[in-house]
N, CA, C and O atoms as a GROMACS GRO file, in nm:
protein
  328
    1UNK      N    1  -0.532  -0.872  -1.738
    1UNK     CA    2  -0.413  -0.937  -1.687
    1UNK      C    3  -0.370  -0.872  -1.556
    1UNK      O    4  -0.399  -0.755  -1.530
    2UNK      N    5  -0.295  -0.954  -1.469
    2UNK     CA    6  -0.297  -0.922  -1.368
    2UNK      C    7  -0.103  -0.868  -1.360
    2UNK      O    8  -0.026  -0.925  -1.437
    3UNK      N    9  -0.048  -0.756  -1.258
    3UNK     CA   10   0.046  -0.658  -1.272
    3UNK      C   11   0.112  -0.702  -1.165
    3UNK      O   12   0.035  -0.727  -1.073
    4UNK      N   13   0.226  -0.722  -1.140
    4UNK     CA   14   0.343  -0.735  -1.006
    4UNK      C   15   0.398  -0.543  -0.971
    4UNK      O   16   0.461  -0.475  -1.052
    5UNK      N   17   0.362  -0.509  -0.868
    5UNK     CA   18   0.450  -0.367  -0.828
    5UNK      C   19   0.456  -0.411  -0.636
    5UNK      O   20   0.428  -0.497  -0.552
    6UNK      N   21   0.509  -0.288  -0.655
    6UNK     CA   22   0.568  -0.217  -0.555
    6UNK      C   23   0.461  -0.137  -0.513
    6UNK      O   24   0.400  -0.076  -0.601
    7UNK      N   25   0.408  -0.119  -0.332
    7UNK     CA   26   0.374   0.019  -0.266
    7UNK      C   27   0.440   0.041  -0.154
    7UNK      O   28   0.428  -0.038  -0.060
    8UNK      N   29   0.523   0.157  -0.147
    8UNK     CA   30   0.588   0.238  -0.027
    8UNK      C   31   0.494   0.303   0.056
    8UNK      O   32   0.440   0.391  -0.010
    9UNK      N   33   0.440   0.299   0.194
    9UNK     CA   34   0.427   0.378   0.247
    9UNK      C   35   0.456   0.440   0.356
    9UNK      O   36   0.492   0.373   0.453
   10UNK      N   37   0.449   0.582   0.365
   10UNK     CA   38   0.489   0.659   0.535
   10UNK      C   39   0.445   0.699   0.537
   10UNK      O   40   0.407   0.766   0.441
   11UNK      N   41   0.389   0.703   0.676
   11UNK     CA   42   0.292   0.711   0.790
   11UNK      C   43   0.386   0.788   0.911
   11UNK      O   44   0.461   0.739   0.996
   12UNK      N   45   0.351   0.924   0.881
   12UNK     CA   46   0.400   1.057   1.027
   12UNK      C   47   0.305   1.082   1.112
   12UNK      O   48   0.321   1.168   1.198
   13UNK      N   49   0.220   1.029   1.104
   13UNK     CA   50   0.093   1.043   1.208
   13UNK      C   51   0.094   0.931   1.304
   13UNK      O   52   0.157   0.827   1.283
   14UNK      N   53   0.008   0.960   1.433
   14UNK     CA   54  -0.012   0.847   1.533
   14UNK      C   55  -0.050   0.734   1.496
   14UNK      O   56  -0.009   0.670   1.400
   15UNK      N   57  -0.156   0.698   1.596
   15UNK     CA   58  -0.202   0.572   1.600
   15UNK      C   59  -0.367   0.574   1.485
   15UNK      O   60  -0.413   0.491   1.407
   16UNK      N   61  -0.404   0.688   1.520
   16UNK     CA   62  -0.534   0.678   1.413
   16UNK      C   63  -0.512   0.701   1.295
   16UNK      O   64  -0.603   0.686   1.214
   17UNK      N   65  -0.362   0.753   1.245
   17UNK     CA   66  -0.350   0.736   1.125
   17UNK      C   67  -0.316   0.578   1.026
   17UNK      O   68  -0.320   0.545   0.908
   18UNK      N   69  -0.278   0.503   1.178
   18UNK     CA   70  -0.181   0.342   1.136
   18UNK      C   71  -0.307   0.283   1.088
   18UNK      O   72  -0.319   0.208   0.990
   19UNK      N   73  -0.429   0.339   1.194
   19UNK     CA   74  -0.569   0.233   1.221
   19UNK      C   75  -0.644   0.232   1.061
   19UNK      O   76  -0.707   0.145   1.001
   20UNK      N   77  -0.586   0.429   1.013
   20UNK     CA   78  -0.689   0.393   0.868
   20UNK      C   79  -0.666   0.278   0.785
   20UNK      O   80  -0.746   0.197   0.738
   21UNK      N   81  -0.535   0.287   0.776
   21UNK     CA   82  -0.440   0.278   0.677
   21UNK      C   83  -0.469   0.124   0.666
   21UNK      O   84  -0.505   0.080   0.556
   22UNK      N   85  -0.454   0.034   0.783
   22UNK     CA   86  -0.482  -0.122   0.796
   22UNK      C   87  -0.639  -0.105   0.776
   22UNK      O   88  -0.698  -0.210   0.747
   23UNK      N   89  -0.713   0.005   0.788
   23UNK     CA   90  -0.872  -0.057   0.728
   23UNK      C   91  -0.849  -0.082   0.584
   23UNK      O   92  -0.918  -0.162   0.521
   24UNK      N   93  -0.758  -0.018   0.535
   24UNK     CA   94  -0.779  -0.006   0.378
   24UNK      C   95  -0.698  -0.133   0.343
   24UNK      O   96  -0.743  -0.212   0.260
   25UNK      N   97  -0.599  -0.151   0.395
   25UNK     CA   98  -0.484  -0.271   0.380
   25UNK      C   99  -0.607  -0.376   0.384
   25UNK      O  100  -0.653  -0.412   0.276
   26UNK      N  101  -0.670  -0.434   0.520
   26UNK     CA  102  -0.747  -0.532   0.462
   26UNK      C  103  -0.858  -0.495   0.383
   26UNK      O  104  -0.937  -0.589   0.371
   27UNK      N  105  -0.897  -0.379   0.316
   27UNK     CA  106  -0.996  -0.417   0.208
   27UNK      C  107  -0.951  -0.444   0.072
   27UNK      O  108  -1.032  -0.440  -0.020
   28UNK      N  109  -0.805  -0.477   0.048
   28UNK     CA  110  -0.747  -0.465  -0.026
   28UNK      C  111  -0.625  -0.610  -0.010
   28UNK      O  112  -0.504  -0.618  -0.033
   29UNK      N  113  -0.729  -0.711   0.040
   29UNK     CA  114  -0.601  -0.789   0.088
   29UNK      C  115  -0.555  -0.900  -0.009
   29UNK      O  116  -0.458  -0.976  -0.015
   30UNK      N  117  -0.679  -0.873  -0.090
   30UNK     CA  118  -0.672  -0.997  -0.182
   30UNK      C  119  -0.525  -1.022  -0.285
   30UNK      O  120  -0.478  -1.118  -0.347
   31UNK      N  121  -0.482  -0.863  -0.260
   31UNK     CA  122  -0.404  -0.811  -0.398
   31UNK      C  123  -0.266  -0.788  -0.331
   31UNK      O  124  -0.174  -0.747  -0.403
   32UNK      N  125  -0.249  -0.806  -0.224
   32UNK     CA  126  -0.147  -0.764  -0.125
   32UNK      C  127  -0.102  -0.959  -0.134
   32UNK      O  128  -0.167  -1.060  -0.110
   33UNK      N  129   0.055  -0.932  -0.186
   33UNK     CA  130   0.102  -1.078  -0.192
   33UNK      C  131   0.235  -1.065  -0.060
   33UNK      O  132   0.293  -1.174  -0.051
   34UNK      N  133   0.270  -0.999   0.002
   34UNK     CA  134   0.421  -0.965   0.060
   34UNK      C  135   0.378  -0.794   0.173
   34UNK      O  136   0.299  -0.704   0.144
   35UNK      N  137   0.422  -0.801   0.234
   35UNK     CA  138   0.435  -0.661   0.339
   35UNK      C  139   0.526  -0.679   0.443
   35UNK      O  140   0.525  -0.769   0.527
   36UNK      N  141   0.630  -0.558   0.426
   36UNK     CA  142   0.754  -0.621   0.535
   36UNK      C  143   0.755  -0.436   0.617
   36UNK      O  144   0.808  -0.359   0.537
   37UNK      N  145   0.728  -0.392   0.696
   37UNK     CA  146   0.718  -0.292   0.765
   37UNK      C  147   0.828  -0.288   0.873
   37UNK      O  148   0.864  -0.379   0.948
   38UNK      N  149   0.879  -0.145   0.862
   38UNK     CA  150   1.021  -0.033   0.970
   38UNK      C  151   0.932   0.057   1.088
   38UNK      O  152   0.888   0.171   1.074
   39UNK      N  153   0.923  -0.011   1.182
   39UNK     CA  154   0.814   0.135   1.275
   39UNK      C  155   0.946   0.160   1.322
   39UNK      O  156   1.030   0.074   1.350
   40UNK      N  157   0.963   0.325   1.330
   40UNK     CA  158   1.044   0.440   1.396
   40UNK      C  159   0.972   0.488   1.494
   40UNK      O  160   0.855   0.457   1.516
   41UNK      N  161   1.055   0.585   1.573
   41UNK     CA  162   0.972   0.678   1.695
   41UNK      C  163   0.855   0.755   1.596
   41UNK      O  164   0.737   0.726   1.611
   42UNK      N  165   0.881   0.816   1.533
   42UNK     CA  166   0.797   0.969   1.452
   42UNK      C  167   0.742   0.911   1.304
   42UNK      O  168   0.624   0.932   1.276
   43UNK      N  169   0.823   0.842   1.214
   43UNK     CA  170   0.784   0.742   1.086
   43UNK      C  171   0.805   0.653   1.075
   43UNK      O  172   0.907   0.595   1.112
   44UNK      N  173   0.698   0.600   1.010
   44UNK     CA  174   0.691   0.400   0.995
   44UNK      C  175   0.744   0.433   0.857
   44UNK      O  176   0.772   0.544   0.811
   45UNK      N  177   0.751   0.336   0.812
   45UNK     CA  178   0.750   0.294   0.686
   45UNK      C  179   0.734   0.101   0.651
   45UNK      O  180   0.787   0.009   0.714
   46UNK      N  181   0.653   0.095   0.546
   46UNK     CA  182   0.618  -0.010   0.471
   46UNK      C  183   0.611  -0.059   0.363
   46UNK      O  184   0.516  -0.013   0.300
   47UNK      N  185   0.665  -0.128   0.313
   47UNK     CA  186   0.668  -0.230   0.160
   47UNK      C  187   0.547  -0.295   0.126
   47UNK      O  188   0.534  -0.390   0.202
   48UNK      N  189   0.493  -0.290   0.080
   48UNK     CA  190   0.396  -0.394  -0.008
   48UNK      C  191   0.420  -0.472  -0.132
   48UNK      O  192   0.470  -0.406  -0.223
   49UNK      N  193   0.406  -0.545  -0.147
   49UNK     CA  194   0.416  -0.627  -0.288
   49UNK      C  195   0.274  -0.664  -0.330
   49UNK      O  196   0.204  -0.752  -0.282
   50UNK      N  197   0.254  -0.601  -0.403
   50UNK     CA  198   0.095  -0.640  -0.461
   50UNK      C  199   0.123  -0.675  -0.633
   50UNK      O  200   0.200  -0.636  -0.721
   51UNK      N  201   0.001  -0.779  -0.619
   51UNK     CA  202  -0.036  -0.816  -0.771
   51UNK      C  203  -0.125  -0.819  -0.820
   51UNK      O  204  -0.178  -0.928  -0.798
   52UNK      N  205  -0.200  -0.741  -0.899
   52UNK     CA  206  -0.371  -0.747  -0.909
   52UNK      C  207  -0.374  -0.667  -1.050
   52UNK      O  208  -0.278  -0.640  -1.122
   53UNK      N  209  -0.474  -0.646  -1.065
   53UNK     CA  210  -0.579  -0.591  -1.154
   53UNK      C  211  -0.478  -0.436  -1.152
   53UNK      O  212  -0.418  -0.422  -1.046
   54UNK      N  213  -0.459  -0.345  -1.235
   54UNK     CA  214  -0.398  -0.260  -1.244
   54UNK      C  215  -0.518  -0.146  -1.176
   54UNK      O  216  -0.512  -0.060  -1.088
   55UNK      N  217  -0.589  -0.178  -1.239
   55UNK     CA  218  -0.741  -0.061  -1.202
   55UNK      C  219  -0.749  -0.126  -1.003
   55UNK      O  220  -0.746  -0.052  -0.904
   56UNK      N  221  -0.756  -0.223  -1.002
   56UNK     CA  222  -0.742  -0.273  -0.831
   56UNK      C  223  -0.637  -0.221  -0.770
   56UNK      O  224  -0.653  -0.202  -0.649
   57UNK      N  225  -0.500  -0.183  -0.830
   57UNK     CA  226  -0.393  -0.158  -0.755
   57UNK      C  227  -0.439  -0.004  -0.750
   57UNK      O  228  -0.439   0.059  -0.644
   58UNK      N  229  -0.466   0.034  -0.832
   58UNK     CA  230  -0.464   0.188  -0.888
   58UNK      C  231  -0.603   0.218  -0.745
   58UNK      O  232  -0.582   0.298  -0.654
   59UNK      N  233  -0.667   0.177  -0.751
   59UNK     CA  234  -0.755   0.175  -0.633
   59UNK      C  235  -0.737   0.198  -0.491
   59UNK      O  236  -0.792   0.279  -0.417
   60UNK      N  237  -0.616   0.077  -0.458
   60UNK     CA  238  -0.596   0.079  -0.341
   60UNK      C  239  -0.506   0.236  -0.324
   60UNK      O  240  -0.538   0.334  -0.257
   61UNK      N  241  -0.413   0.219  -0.392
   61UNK     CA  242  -0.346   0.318  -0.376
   61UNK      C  243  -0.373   0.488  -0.414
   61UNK      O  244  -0.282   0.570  -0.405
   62UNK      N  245  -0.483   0.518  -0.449
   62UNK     CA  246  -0.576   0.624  -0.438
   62UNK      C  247  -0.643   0.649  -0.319
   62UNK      O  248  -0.632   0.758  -0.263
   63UNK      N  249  -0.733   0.527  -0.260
   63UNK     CA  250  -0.740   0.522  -0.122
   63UNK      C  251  -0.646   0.568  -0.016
   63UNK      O  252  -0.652   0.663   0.062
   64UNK      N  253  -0.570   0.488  -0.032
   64UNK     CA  254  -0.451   0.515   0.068
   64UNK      C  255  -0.403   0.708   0.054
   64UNK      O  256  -0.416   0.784   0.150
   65UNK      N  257  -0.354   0.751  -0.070
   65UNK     CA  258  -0.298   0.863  -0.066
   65UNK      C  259  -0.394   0.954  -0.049
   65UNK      O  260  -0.360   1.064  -0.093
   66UNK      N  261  -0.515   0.951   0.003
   66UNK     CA  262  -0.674   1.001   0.036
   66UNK      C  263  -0.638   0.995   0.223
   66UNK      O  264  -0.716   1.037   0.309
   67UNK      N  265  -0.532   0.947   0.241
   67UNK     CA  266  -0.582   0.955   0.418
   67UNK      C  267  -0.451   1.068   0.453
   67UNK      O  268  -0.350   1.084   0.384
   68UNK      N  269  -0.480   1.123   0.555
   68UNK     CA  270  -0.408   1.206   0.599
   68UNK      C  271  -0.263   1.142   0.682
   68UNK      O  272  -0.269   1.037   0.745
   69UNK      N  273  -0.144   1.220   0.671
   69UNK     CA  274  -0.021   1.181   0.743
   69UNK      C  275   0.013   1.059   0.694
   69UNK      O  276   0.083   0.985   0.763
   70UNK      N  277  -0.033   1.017   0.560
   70UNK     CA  278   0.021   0.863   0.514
   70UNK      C  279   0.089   0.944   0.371
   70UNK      O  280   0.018   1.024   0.311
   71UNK      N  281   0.174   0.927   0.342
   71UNK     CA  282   0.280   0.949   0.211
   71UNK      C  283   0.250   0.778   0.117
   71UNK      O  284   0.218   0.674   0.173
   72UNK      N  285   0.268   0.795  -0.012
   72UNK     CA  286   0.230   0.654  -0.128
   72UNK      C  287   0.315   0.717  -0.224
   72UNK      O  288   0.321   0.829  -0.275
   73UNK      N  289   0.390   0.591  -0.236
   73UNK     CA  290   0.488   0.557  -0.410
   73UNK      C  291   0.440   0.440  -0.454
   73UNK      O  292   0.396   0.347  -0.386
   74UNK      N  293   0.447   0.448  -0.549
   74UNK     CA  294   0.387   0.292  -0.587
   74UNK      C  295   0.467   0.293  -0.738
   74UNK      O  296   0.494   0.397  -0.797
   75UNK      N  297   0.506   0.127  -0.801
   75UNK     CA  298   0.566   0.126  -0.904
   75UNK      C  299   0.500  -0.016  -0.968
   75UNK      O  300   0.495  -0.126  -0.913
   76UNK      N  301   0.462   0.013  -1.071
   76UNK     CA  302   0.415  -0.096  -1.148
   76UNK      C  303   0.496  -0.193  -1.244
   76UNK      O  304   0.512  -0.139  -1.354
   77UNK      N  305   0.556  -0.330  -1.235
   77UNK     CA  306   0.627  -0.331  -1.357
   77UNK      C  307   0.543  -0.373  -1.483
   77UNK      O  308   0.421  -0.386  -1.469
   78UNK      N  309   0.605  -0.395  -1.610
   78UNK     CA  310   0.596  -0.436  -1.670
   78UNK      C  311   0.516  -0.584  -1.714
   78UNK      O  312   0.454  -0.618  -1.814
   79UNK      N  313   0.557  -0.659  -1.574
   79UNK     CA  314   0.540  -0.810  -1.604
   79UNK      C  315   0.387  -0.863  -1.562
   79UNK      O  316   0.345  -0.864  -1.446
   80UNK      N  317   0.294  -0.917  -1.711
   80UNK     CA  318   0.185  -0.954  -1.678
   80UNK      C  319   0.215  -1.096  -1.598
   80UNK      O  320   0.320  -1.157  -1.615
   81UNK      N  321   0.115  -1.140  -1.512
   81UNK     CA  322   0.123  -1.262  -1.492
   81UNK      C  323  -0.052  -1.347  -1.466
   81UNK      O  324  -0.151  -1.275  -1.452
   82UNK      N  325  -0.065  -1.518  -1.464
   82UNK     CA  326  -0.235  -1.501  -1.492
   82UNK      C  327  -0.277  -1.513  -1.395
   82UNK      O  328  -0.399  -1.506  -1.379
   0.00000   0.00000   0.00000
C-alpha cells in the first residue's frame, strides 16, 4: 500500500549541493506529488509531499540525507491510499 508524508529539506551549501539534491529529486519523481520551496541568502528550505511505497519513500530519503550540506525530516502518516 501506498503512504502520504511529508519531506523537509535544508540545504546550507551552494550551488553543487542544490545540483545533487535535484539529481535525486528527479530520480524519485514518480513519488513526489507537491514541492513548494523558501531560497534564503545562506538556507533554502523545501516541502515535499510524497506518496509512495514506504520502502520508496524510505529510499529517497536515505539518499538525500547521504549528500552533504542537505539536512532531511521526513514524516509518514498513517493514511494508506491505492
Amino acid at each position: 500500500m501506498k503512504r502520504i508524508g511529508v519531506v523537509g529539506i535544508v540545504v546550507t551549501g551552494g550551488r553543487e549541493a542544490a545540483l545533487e539534491m535535484q539529481r535525486v529529486l528527479s530520480d524519485f519523481a514518480d513519488i513526489i506529488v507537491g514541492r513548494m520551496g523558501v531560497p534564503r541568502e545562506k538556507v533554502n528550505t523545501i516541502a515535499l509531499i510524497v506518496e509512495g511505497e514506504q520502502e520508496r519513500i524510505s529510499a529517497l530519503t536515505g539518499r538525500l540525507g547521504r549528500l552533504e550540506n542537505i539536512s532531511i525530516k521526513s514524516a509518514l502518516t498513517a493514511v494508506e491510499v491505492e
